[in-house]
MIRO-169266 format. One record per residue: x, y, z of N, C-alpha, C in turn. Coordinates in steps of 0.001 Angstrom, whole numbers, padded with zeros to 6 digits, always signed. Layout:
% MIRO-169266
XYZXYZXYZ
...
This chain:
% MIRO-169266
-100493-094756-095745-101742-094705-094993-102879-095186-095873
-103391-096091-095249-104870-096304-095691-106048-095399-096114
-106430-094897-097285-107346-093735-097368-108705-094485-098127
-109797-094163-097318-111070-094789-097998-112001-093349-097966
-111671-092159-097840-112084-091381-097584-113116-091062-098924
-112308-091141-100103-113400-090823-101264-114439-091932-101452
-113931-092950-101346-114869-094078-100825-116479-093882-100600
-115618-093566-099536-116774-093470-098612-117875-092432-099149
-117622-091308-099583-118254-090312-100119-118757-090596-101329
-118437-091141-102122-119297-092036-103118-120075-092743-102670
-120235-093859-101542-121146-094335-101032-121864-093827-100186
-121977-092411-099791-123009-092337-099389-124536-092216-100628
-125469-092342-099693-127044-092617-100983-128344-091891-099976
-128564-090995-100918-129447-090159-100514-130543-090470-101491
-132050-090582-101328-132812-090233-102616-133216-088770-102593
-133518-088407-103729-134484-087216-103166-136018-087165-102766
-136750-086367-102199-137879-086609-101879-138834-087095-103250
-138839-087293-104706-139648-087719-104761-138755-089049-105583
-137947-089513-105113-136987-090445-106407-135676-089904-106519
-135243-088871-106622-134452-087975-107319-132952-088797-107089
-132094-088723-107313-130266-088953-107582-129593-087945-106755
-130528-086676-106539-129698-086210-105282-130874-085990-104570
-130286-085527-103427-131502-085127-102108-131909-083888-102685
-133054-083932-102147-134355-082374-102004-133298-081534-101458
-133635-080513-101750-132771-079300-101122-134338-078622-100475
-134093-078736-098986-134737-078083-097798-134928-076730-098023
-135477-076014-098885-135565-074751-098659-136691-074039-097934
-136247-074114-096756-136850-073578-095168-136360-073279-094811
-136913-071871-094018-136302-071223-092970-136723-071580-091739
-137746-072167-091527-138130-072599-090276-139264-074097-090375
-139078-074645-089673-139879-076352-089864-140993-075967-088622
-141871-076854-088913-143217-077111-088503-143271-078386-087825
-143944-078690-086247-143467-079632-085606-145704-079516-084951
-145582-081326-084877-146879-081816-084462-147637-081804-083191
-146530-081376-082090-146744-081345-081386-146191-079905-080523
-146731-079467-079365-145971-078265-078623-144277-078773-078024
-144397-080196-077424-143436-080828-076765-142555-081081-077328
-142684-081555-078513-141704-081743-079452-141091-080559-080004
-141662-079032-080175-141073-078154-080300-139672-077821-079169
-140187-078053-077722-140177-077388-076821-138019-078346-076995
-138730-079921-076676-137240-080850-076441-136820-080826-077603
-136793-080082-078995-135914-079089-079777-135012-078420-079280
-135646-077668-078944-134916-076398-078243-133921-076878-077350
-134599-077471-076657-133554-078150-075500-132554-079032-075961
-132603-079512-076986-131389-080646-077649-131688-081879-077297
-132538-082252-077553-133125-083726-076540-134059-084524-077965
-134025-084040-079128-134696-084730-080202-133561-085224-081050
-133393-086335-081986-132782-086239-082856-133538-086591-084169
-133474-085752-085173-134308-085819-086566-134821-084694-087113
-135310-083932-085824-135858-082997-085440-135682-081659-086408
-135964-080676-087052-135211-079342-087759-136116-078533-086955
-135768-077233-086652-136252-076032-085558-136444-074806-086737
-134687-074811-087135-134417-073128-087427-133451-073570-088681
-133560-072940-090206-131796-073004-090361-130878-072411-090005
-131100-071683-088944-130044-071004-088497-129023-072062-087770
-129823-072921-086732-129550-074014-086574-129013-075376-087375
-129882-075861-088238-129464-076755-089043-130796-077049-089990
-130508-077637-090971-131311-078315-092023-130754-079590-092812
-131475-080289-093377-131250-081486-094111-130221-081343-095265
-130532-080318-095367-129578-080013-096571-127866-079814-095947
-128193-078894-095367-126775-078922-094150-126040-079892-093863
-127151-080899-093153-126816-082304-092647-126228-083094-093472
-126843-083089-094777-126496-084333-095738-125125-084249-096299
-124579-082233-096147-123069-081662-096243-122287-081920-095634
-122908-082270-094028-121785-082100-093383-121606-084082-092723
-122598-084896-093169-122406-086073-093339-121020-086342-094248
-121201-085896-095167-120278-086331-096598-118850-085758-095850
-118682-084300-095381-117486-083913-095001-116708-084545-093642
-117628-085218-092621-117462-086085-091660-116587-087123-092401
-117226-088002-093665-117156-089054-094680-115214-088888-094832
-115326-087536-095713-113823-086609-095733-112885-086895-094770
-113280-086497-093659-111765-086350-092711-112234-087340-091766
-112778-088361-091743-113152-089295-090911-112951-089083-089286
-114411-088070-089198-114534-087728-087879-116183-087765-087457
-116507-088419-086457-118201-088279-086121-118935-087603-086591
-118627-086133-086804-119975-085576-087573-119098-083950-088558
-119865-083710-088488-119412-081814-088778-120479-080994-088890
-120128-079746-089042-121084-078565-089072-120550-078058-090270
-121596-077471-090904-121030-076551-092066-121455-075151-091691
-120470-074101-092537-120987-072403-092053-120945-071791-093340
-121102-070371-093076-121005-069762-094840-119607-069137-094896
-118777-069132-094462-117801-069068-094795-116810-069517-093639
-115559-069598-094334-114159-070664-093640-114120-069485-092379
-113765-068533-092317-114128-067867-091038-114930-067895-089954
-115839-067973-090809-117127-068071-089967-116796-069153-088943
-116427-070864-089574-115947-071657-088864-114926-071573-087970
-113983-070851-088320-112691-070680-087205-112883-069851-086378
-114286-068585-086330-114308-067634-085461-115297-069164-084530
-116226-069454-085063-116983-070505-083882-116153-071732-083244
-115610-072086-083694-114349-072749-083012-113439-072088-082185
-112800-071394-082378-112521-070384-081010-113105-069821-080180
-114224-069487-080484-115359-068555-079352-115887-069413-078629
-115759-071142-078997-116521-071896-078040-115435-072375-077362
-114108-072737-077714-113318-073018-076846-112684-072093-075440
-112334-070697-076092-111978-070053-075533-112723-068898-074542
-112455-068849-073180-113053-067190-072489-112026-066469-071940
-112508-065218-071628-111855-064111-071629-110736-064605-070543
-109286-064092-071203-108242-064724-070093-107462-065633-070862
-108225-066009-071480-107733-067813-072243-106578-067265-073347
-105713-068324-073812-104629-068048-074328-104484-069010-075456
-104336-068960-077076-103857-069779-078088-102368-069427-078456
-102104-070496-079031-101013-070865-079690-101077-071553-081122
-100692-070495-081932-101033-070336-083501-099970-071146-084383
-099442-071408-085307-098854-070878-086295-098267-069739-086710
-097249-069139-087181-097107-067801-087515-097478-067821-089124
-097669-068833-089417-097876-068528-091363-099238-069057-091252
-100328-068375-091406-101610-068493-091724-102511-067655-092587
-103507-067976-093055-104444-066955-093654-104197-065994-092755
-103985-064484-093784-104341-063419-093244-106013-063536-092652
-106645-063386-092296-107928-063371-091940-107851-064180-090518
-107397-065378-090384-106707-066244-089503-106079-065291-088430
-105114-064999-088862-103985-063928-088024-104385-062357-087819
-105336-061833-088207-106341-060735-087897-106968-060663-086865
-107772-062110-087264-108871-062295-085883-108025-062651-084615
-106670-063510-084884-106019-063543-083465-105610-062859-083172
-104822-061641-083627-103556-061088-083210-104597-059637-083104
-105830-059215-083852-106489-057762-083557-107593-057709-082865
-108079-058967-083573-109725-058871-083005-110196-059423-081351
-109381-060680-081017-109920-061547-080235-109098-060284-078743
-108080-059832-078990-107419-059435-077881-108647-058419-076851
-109790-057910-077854-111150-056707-077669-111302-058031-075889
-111273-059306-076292-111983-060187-075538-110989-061026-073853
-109932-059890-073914-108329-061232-073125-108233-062241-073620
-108534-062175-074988-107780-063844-075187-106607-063627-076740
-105320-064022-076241-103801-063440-076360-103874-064783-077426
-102529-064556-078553-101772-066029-079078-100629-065665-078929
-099696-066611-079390-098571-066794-079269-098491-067411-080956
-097605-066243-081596-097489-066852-082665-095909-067657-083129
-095966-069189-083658-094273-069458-083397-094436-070138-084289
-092735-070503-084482-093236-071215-086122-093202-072857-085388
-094800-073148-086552-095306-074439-085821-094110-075897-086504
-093272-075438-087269-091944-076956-087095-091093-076862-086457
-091082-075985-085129-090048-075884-084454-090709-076392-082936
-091374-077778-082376-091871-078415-081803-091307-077873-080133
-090267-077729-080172-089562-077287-079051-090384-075930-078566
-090132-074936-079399-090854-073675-079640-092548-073474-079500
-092902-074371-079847-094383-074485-079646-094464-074760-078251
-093816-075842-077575-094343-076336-076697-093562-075469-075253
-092853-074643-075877-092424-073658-074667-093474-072365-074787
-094076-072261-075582-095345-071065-075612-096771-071465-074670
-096488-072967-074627-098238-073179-073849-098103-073147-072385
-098947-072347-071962-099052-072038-070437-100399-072564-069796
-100729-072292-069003-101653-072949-067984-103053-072499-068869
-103157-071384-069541-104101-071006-069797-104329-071069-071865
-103492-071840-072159-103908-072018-073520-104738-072900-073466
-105343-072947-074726-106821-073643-074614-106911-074226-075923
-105869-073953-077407-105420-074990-078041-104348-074923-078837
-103514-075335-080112-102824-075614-080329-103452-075439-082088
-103555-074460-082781-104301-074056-083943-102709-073605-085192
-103549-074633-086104-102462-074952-087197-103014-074711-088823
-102270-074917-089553-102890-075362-091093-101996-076342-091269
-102401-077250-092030-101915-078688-092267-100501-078478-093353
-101114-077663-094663-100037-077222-095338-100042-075253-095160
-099301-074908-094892-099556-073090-094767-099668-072130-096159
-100626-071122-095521-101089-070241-096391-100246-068754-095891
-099544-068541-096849-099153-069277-098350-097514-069576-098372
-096683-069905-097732-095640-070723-097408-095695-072350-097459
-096301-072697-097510-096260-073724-097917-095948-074676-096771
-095830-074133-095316-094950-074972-094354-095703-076116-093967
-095043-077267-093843-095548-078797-093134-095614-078727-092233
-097251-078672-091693-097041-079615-089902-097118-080404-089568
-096556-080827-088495-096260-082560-088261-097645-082817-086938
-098131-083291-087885-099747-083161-087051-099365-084488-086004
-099217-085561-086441-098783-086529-085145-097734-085907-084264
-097141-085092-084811-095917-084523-083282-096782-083636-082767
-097522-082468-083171-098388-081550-082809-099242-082457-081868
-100052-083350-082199-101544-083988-081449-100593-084492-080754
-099510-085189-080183-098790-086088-079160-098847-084667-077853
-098297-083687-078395-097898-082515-077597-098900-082039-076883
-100519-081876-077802-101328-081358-077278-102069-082496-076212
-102055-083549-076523-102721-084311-075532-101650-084697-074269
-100416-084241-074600-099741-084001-072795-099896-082811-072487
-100277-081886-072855-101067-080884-072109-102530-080840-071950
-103136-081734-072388-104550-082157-072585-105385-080557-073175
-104825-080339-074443-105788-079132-075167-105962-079594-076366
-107016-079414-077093-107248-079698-078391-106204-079441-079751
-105764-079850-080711-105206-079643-081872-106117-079401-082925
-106016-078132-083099-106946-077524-084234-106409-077803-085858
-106831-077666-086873-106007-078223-087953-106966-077179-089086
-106664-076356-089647-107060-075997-090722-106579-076442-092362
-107548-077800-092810-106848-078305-094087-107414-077915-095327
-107499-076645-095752-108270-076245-096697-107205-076136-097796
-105879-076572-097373-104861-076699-098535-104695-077934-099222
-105032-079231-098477-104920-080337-098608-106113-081143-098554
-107241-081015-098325-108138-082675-098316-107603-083239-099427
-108137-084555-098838-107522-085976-099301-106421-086169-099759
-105742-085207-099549-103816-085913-099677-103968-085633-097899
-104539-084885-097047-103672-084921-095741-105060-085808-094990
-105239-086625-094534-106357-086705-093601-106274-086621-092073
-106025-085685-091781-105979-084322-090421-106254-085159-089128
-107384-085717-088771-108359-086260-088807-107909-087400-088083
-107361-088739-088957-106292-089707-088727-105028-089627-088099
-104475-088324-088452-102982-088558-088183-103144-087691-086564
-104713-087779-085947-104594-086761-084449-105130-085051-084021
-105511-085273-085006-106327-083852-084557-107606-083948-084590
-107876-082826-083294-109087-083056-082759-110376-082559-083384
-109590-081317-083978-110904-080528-085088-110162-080259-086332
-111028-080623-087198-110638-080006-088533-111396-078635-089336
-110939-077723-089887-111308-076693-090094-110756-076565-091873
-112149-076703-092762-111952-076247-094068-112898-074953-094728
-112343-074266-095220-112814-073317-096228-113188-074133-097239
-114911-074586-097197-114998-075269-098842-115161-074246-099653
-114914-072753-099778-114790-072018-100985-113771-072830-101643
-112863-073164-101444-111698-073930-102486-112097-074980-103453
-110865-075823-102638-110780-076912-103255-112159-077891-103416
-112775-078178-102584-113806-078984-102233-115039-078635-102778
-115236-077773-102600-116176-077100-103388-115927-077001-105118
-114589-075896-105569-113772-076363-106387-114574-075521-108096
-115044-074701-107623-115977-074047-108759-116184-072188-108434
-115666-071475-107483-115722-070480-107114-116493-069815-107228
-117615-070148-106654-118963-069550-107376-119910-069281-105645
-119239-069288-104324-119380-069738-103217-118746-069560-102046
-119082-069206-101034-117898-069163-099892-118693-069669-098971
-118170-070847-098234-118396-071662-097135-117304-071993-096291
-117824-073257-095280-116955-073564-094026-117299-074860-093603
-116568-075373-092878-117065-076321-092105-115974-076754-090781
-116954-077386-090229-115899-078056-088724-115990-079484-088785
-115227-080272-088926-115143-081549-088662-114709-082362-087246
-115434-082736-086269-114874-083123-085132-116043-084189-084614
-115919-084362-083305-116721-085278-082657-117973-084964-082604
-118759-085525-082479-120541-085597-082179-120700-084448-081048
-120019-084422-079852-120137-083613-078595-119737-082141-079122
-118723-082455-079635-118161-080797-080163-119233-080175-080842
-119576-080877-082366-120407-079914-083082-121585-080240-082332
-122339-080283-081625-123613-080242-080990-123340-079123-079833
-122185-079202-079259-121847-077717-078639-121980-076386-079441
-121373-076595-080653-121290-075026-081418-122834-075065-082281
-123561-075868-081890-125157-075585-082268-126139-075465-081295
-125586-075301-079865-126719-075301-078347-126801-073620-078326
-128521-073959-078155-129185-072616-078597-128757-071691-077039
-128355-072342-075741-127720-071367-074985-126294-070616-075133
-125665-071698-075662-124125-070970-075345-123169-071643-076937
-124119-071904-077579-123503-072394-079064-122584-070901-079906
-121588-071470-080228-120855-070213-080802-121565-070049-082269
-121571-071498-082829-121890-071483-084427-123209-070661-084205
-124312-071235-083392-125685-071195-083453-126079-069486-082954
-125266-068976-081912-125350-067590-081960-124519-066500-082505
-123394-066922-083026-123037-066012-084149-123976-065964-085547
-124868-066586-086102-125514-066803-086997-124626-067177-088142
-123847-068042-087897-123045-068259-089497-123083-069372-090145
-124450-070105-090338-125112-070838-090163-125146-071065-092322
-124431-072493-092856-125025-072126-094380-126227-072070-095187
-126229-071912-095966-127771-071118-096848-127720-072689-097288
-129005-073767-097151-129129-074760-097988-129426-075168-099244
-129213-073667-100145-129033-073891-101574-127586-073845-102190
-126902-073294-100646-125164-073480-101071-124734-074979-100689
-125228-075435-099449-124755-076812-099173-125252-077614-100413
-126447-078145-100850-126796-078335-101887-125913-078893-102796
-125657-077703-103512-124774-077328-104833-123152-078045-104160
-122896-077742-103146-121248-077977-102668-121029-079450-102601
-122547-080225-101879-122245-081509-101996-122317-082168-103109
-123025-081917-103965-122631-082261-105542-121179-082561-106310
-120264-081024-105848-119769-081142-106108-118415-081974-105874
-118395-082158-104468-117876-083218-103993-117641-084418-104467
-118664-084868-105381-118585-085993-105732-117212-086048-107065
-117033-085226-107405-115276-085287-108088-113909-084542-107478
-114123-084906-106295-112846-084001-105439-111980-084744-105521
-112485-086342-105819-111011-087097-105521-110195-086904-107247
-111204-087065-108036-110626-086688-109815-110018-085152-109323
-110440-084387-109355-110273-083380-109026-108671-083095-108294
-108557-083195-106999-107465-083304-106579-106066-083997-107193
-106649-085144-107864-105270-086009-108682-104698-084754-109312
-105527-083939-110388-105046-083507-111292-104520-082388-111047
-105066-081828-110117-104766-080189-109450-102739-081040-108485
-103019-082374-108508-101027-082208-107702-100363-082654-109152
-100994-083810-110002-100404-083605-110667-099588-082853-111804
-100418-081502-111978-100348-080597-112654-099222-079383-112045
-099527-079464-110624-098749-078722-109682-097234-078908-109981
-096917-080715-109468-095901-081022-109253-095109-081154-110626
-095905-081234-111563-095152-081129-112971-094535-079809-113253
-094900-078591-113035-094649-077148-112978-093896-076905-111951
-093345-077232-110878-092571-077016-109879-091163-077489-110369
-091278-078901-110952-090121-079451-111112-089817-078989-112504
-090362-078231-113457-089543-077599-114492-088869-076180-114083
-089431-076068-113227-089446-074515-113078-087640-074650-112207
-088199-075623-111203-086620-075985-110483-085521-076042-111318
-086180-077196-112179-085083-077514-113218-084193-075804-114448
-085077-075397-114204-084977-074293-114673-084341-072464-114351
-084011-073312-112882-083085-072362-111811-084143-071194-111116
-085121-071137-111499-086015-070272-110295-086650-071052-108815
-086445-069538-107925-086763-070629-106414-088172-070781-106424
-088612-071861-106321-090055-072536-106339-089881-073497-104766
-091295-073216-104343-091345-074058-103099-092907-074956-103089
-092613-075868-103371-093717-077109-103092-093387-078281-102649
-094317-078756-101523-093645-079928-100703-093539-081272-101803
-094019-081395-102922-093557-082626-103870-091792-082242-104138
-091008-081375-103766-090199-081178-103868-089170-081860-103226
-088037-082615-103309-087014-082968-102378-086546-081749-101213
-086338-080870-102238-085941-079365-101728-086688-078399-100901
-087825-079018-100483-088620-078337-099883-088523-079023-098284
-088228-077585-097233-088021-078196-096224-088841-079582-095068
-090176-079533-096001-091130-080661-095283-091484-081177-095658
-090719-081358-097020-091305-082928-097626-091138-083805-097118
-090571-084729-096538-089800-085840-095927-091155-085922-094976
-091419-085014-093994-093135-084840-093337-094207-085018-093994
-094210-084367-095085-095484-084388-096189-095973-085447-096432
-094409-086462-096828-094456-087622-097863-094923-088763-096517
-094625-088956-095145-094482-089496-094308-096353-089403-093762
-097025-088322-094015-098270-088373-093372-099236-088071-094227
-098997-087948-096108-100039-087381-097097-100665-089119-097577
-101757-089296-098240-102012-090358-098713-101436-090382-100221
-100475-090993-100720-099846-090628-102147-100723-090863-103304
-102206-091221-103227-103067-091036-104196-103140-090004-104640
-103100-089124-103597-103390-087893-104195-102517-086697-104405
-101768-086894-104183-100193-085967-104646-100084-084748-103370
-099037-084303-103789-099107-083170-102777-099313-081820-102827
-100515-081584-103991-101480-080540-103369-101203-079524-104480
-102376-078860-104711-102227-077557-105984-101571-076534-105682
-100757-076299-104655-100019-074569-104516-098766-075083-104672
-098512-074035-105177-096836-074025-105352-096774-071970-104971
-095327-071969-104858-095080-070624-105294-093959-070250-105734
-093619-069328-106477-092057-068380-106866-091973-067275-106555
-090189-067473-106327-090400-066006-105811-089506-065108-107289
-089940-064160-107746-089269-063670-108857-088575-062343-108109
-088497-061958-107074-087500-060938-107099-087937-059909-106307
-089037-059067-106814-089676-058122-106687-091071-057625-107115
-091652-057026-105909-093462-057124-106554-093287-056365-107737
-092679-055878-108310-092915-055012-109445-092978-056215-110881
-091720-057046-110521-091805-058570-111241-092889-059203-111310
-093335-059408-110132-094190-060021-109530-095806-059651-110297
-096075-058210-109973-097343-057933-110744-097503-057623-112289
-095804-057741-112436-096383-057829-114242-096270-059243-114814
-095502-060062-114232-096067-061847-114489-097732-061998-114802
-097950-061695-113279-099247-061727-113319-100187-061353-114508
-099961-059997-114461-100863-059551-115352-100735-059750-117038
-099356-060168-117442-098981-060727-118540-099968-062607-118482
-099466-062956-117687-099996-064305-117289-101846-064409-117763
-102391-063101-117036-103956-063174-117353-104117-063157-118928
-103197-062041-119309-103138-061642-120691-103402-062334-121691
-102542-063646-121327-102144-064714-122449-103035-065553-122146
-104087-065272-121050-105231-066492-121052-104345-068191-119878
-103375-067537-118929-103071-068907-118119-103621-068867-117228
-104525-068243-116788-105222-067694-115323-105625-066561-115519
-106294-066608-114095-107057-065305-113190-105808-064533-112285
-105980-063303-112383-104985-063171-111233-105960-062661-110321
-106014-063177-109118-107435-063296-108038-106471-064449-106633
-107505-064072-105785-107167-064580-104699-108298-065419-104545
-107965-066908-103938-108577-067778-103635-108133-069362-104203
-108447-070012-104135-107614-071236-104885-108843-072512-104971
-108156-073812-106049-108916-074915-106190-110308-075169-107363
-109884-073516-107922-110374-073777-109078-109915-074490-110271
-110725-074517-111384-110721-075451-112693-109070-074411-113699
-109722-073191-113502-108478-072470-113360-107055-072098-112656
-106145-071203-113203-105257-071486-112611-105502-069793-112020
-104942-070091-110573-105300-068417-110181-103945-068542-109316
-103482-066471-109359-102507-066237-108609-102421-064769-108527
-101606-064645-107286-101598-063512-106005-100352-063237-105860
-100482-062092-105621-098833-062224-104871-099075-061645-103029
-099343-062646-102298-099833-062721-100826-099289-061805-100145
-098272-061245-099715-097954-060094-099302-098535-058843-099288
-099048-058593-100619-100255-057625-100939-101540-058339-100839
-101838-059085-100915-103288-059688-101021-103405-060587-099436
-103638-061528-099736-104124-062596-098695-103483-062586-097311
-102221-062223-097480-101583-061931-096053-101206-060282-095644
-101585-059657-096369-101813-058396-096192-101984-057769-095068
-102765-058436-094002-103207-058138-092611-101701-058570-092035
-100829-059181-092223-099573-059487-091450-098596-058000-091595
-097823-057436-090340-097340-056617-090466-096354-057075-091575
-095686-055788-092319-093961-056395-093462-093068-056813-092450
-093149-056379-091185-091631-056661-090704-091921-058384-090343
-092860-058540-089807-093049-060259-089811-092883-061030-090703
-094134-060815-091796-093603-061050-093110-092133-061714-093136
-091531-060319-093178-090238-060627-093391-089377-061422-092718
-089524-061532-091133-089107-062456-090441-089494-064152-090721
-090681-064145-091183-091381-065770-091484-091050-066144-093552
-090653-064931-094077-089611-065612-095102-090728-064907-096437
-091724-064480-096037-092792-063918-097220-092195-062645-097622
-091632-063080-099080-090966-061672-099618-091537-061162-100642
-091906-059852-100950-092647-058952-101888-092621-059529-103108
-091631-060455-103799-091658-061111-105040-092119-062369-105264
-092945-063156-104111-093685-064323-103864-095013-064072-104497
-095086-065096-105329-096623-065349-106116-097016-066534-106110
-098101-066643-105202-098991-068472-104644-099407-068478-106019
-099159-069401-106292-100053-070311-107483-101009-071149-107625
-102330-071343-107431-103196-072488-107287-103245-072895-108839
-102453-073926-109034-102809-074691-110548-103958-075302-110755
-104309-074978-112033-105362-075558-112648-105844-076611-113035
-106622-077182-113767-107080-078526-114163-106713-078847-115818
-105485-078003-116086-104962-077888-117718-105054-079513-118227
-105471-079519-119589-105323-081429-119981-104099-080661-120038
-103303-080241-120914-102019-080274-121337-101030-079352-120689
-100519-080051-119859-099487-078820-118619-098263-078778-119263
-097879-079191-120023-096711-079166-121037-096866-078225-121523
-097614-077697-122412-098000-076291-123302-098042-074940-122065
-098846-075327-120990-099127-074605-119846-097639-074000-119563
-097001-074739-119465-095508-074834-118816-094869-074114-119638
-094894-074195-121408-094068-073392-122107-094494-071559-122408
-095765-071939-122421-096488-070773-122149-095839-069193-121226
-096256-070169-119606-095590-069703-118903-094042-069094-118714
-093149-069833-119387-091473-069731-119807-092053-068568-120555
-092476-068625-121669-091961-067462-122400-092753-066153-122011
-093524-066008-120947-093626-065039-120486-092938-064534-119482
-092467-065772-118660-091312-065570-117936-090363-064387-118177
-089627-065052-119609-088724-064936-120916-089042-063258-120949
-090176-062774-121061-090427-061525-121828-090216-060742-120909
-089974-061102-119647-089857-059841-119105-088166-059836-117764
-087344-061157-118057-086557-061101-118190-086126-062042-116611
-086976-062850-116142-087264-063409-115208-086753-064716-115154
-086409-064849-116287-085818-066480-117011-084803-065686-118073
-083844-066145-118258-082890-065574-119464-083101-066448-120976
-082910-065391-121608-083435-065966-123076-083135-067280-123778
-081982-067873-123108-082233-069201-123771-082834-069679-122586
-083166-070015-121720-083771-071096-121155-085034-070678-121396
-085353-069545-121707-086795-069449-121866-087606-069902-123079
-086390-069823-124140-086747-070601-125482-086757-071761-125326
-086379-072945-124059-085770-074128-124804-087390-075024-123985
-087533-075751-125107-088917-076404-125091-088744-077537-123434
């Protein structure tokens, strides 16, 4: 696939208001307008240039969610203060009471909360199935689903969706394909391969400094101008609207996502394949062995590898949380939840991030108590990283003593 996506985001050119290399950061809460009328066809959605409210939008916003449009090459986007924030306004505008989704079963806990506890307060039901079993999906949608809501790579399974089989499916039922790619920008472009909205958490990768929690929606001009109409806007009356000293700072950082990303797969995929080589079960789609690579490799742009998570499973959380905490020990990471930092951070999701999933599901969708997501780091030297890791492995008996010695 053709990817001009970072491209493009380098070329965009902002000055700042007085000269500056980046734009002014808008810090307003509310804009000042010359006329009454011009206030008034604000309100109404009938200006364009126009700023009202930031609750609504600001320049600073705009110039974020320009660049992230830039990203997944879609008409516009909205940004929010956090990745939730975005997926609760994306559902609340699609869906009313009665209405019916069709999920994924491996998603952010937070994801699978709001569907499976929160939204039901409202009649609106999912169907959770596993999204590579195409057959299965498409026997869950009934008259009253309203879309077809995915993650591109899954949190924290790692599973491939086949977003061109997904978007073929949803547009013979004519419902939207939702895509949450906060595992992948710029190895997956969501966007291209058929989906109608894209949904990222820039706390991650994109952002890529953890210092922040945001969101955004990537879709058509009509869409995000819906989830900002001051009558029936989901974004615009939930208030989850971002602070323009966070957009700011986020689009900055953008400008090394594509450096950024190289190093976060290459670093990944180097640690997966020793670790394989090394007889522990590791699952990352750079893998032959991983059930969706063959998908991955078929719809990722190979500039950019396939993506900073990996995971292992060592056995048992008891394994599991003393890796970890040996791991912090020795200085290879954070053990923390969240991913796409400069660091290397890790969880063991069962207890943490998917936590909100009952165990017995869990257990049915393959997440076992000795699984630890890995978001790799930006190490120069993943070789040392790698031996590091072995001999802590090694120490606690997770790797057997010669392989844990052997360089």
């Amino acid at each position: 696939m053709d990817n001009t996506s970072a491209q493009k985001l380098q070329d965009l050119h902002y000055f700042g208001e007085f000269g500056g290399v980046n734009p002014s950061i808008s810090d307003s809460s509310t804009y000042t307008f010359l006329s009454a009328k011009t206030m008034f066809d604000t309100f109404e959605g009938n200006t364009e240039g126009c700023y009202l409210y930031s609750r609504h939008s600001s320049p600073s916003n705009l110039y974020l969610g320009e660049a992230l449009a830039a990203l997944e090459g879609t008409e516009t986007a909205n940004v929010y203060a956090s990745g939730m924030g975005a997926i609760s306004a994306v559902i609340m505008q699609l869906c009313n009471g009665g209405d019916h989704i069709v999920s994924s079963r491996t998603i952010y806990g937070g994801t699978y909360a709001l569907l499976k506890n929160f939204l039901p307060k409202f009649s609106i039901t999912t169907a959770f199935v596993d999204i590579t079993d195409l057959e299965n999906v498409e026997k869950n949608i009934s008259e009253n689903t309203k879309m077809i809501y995915c993650e591109a790579v899954s949190n924290p399974l790692l599973e491939i969706a086949d977003i061109r089989a997904l978007s073929q499916l949803a547009k013979k039922y004519n419902i939207p394909l939702v895509v949450d790619n906060t595992f992948s920008p710029l190895s997956i472009s969501a966007a291209q391969l058929g989906a109608d909205i894209v949904i990222h958490s820039l706390t991650k990768f994109i952002n890529g400094a953890s210092d922040c929690v945001a969101g955004a929606v990537c879709a058509s001009t009509d869409f995000c101008l819906s989830l900002k109409d001051v009558n029936d806007g989901a974004g615009m009356l939930f208030g989850s609207t971002l602070d323009s000293l966070r957009a700011a700072s986020i689009l900055k950082n953008m400008r090394t996502l594509h450096i950024r990303i190289k190093k976060h797969s290459e670093n990944t995929l180097y640690l997966a394949r020793k670790f394989q080589e090394d007889g522990l079960k590791v699952a990352y789609p750079g893998l032959a062995s991983h059930s969706g690579h063959q998908i991955m490799a078929g719809q990722m742009n190979p500039e950019y590898g396939f993506g900073g998570l990996m995971t292992i499973d060592v056995g048992t959380l008891d394994q599991a949380n003393a890796l970890m905490e040996l791991m912090q020990k020795e200085n290879l990471g954070y053990l923390a939840v969240s991913l796409g930092f400069y660091k290397t951070l890790f969880s063991a999701p069962g207890t943490s991030t998917s936590s909100e999933i009952p165990l017995e599901e869990q257990e049915e969708m393959g997440l076992t108590d000795g699984l630890i997501r890995f978001s790799i780091g930006l190490d120069n030297t993943i070789e040392t990283t790698y031996q590091k890791m072995k001999k802590c492995m090694g120490q606690l008996g997770i790797l057997g003593p010669k392989t844990a010695q052997m360089a």
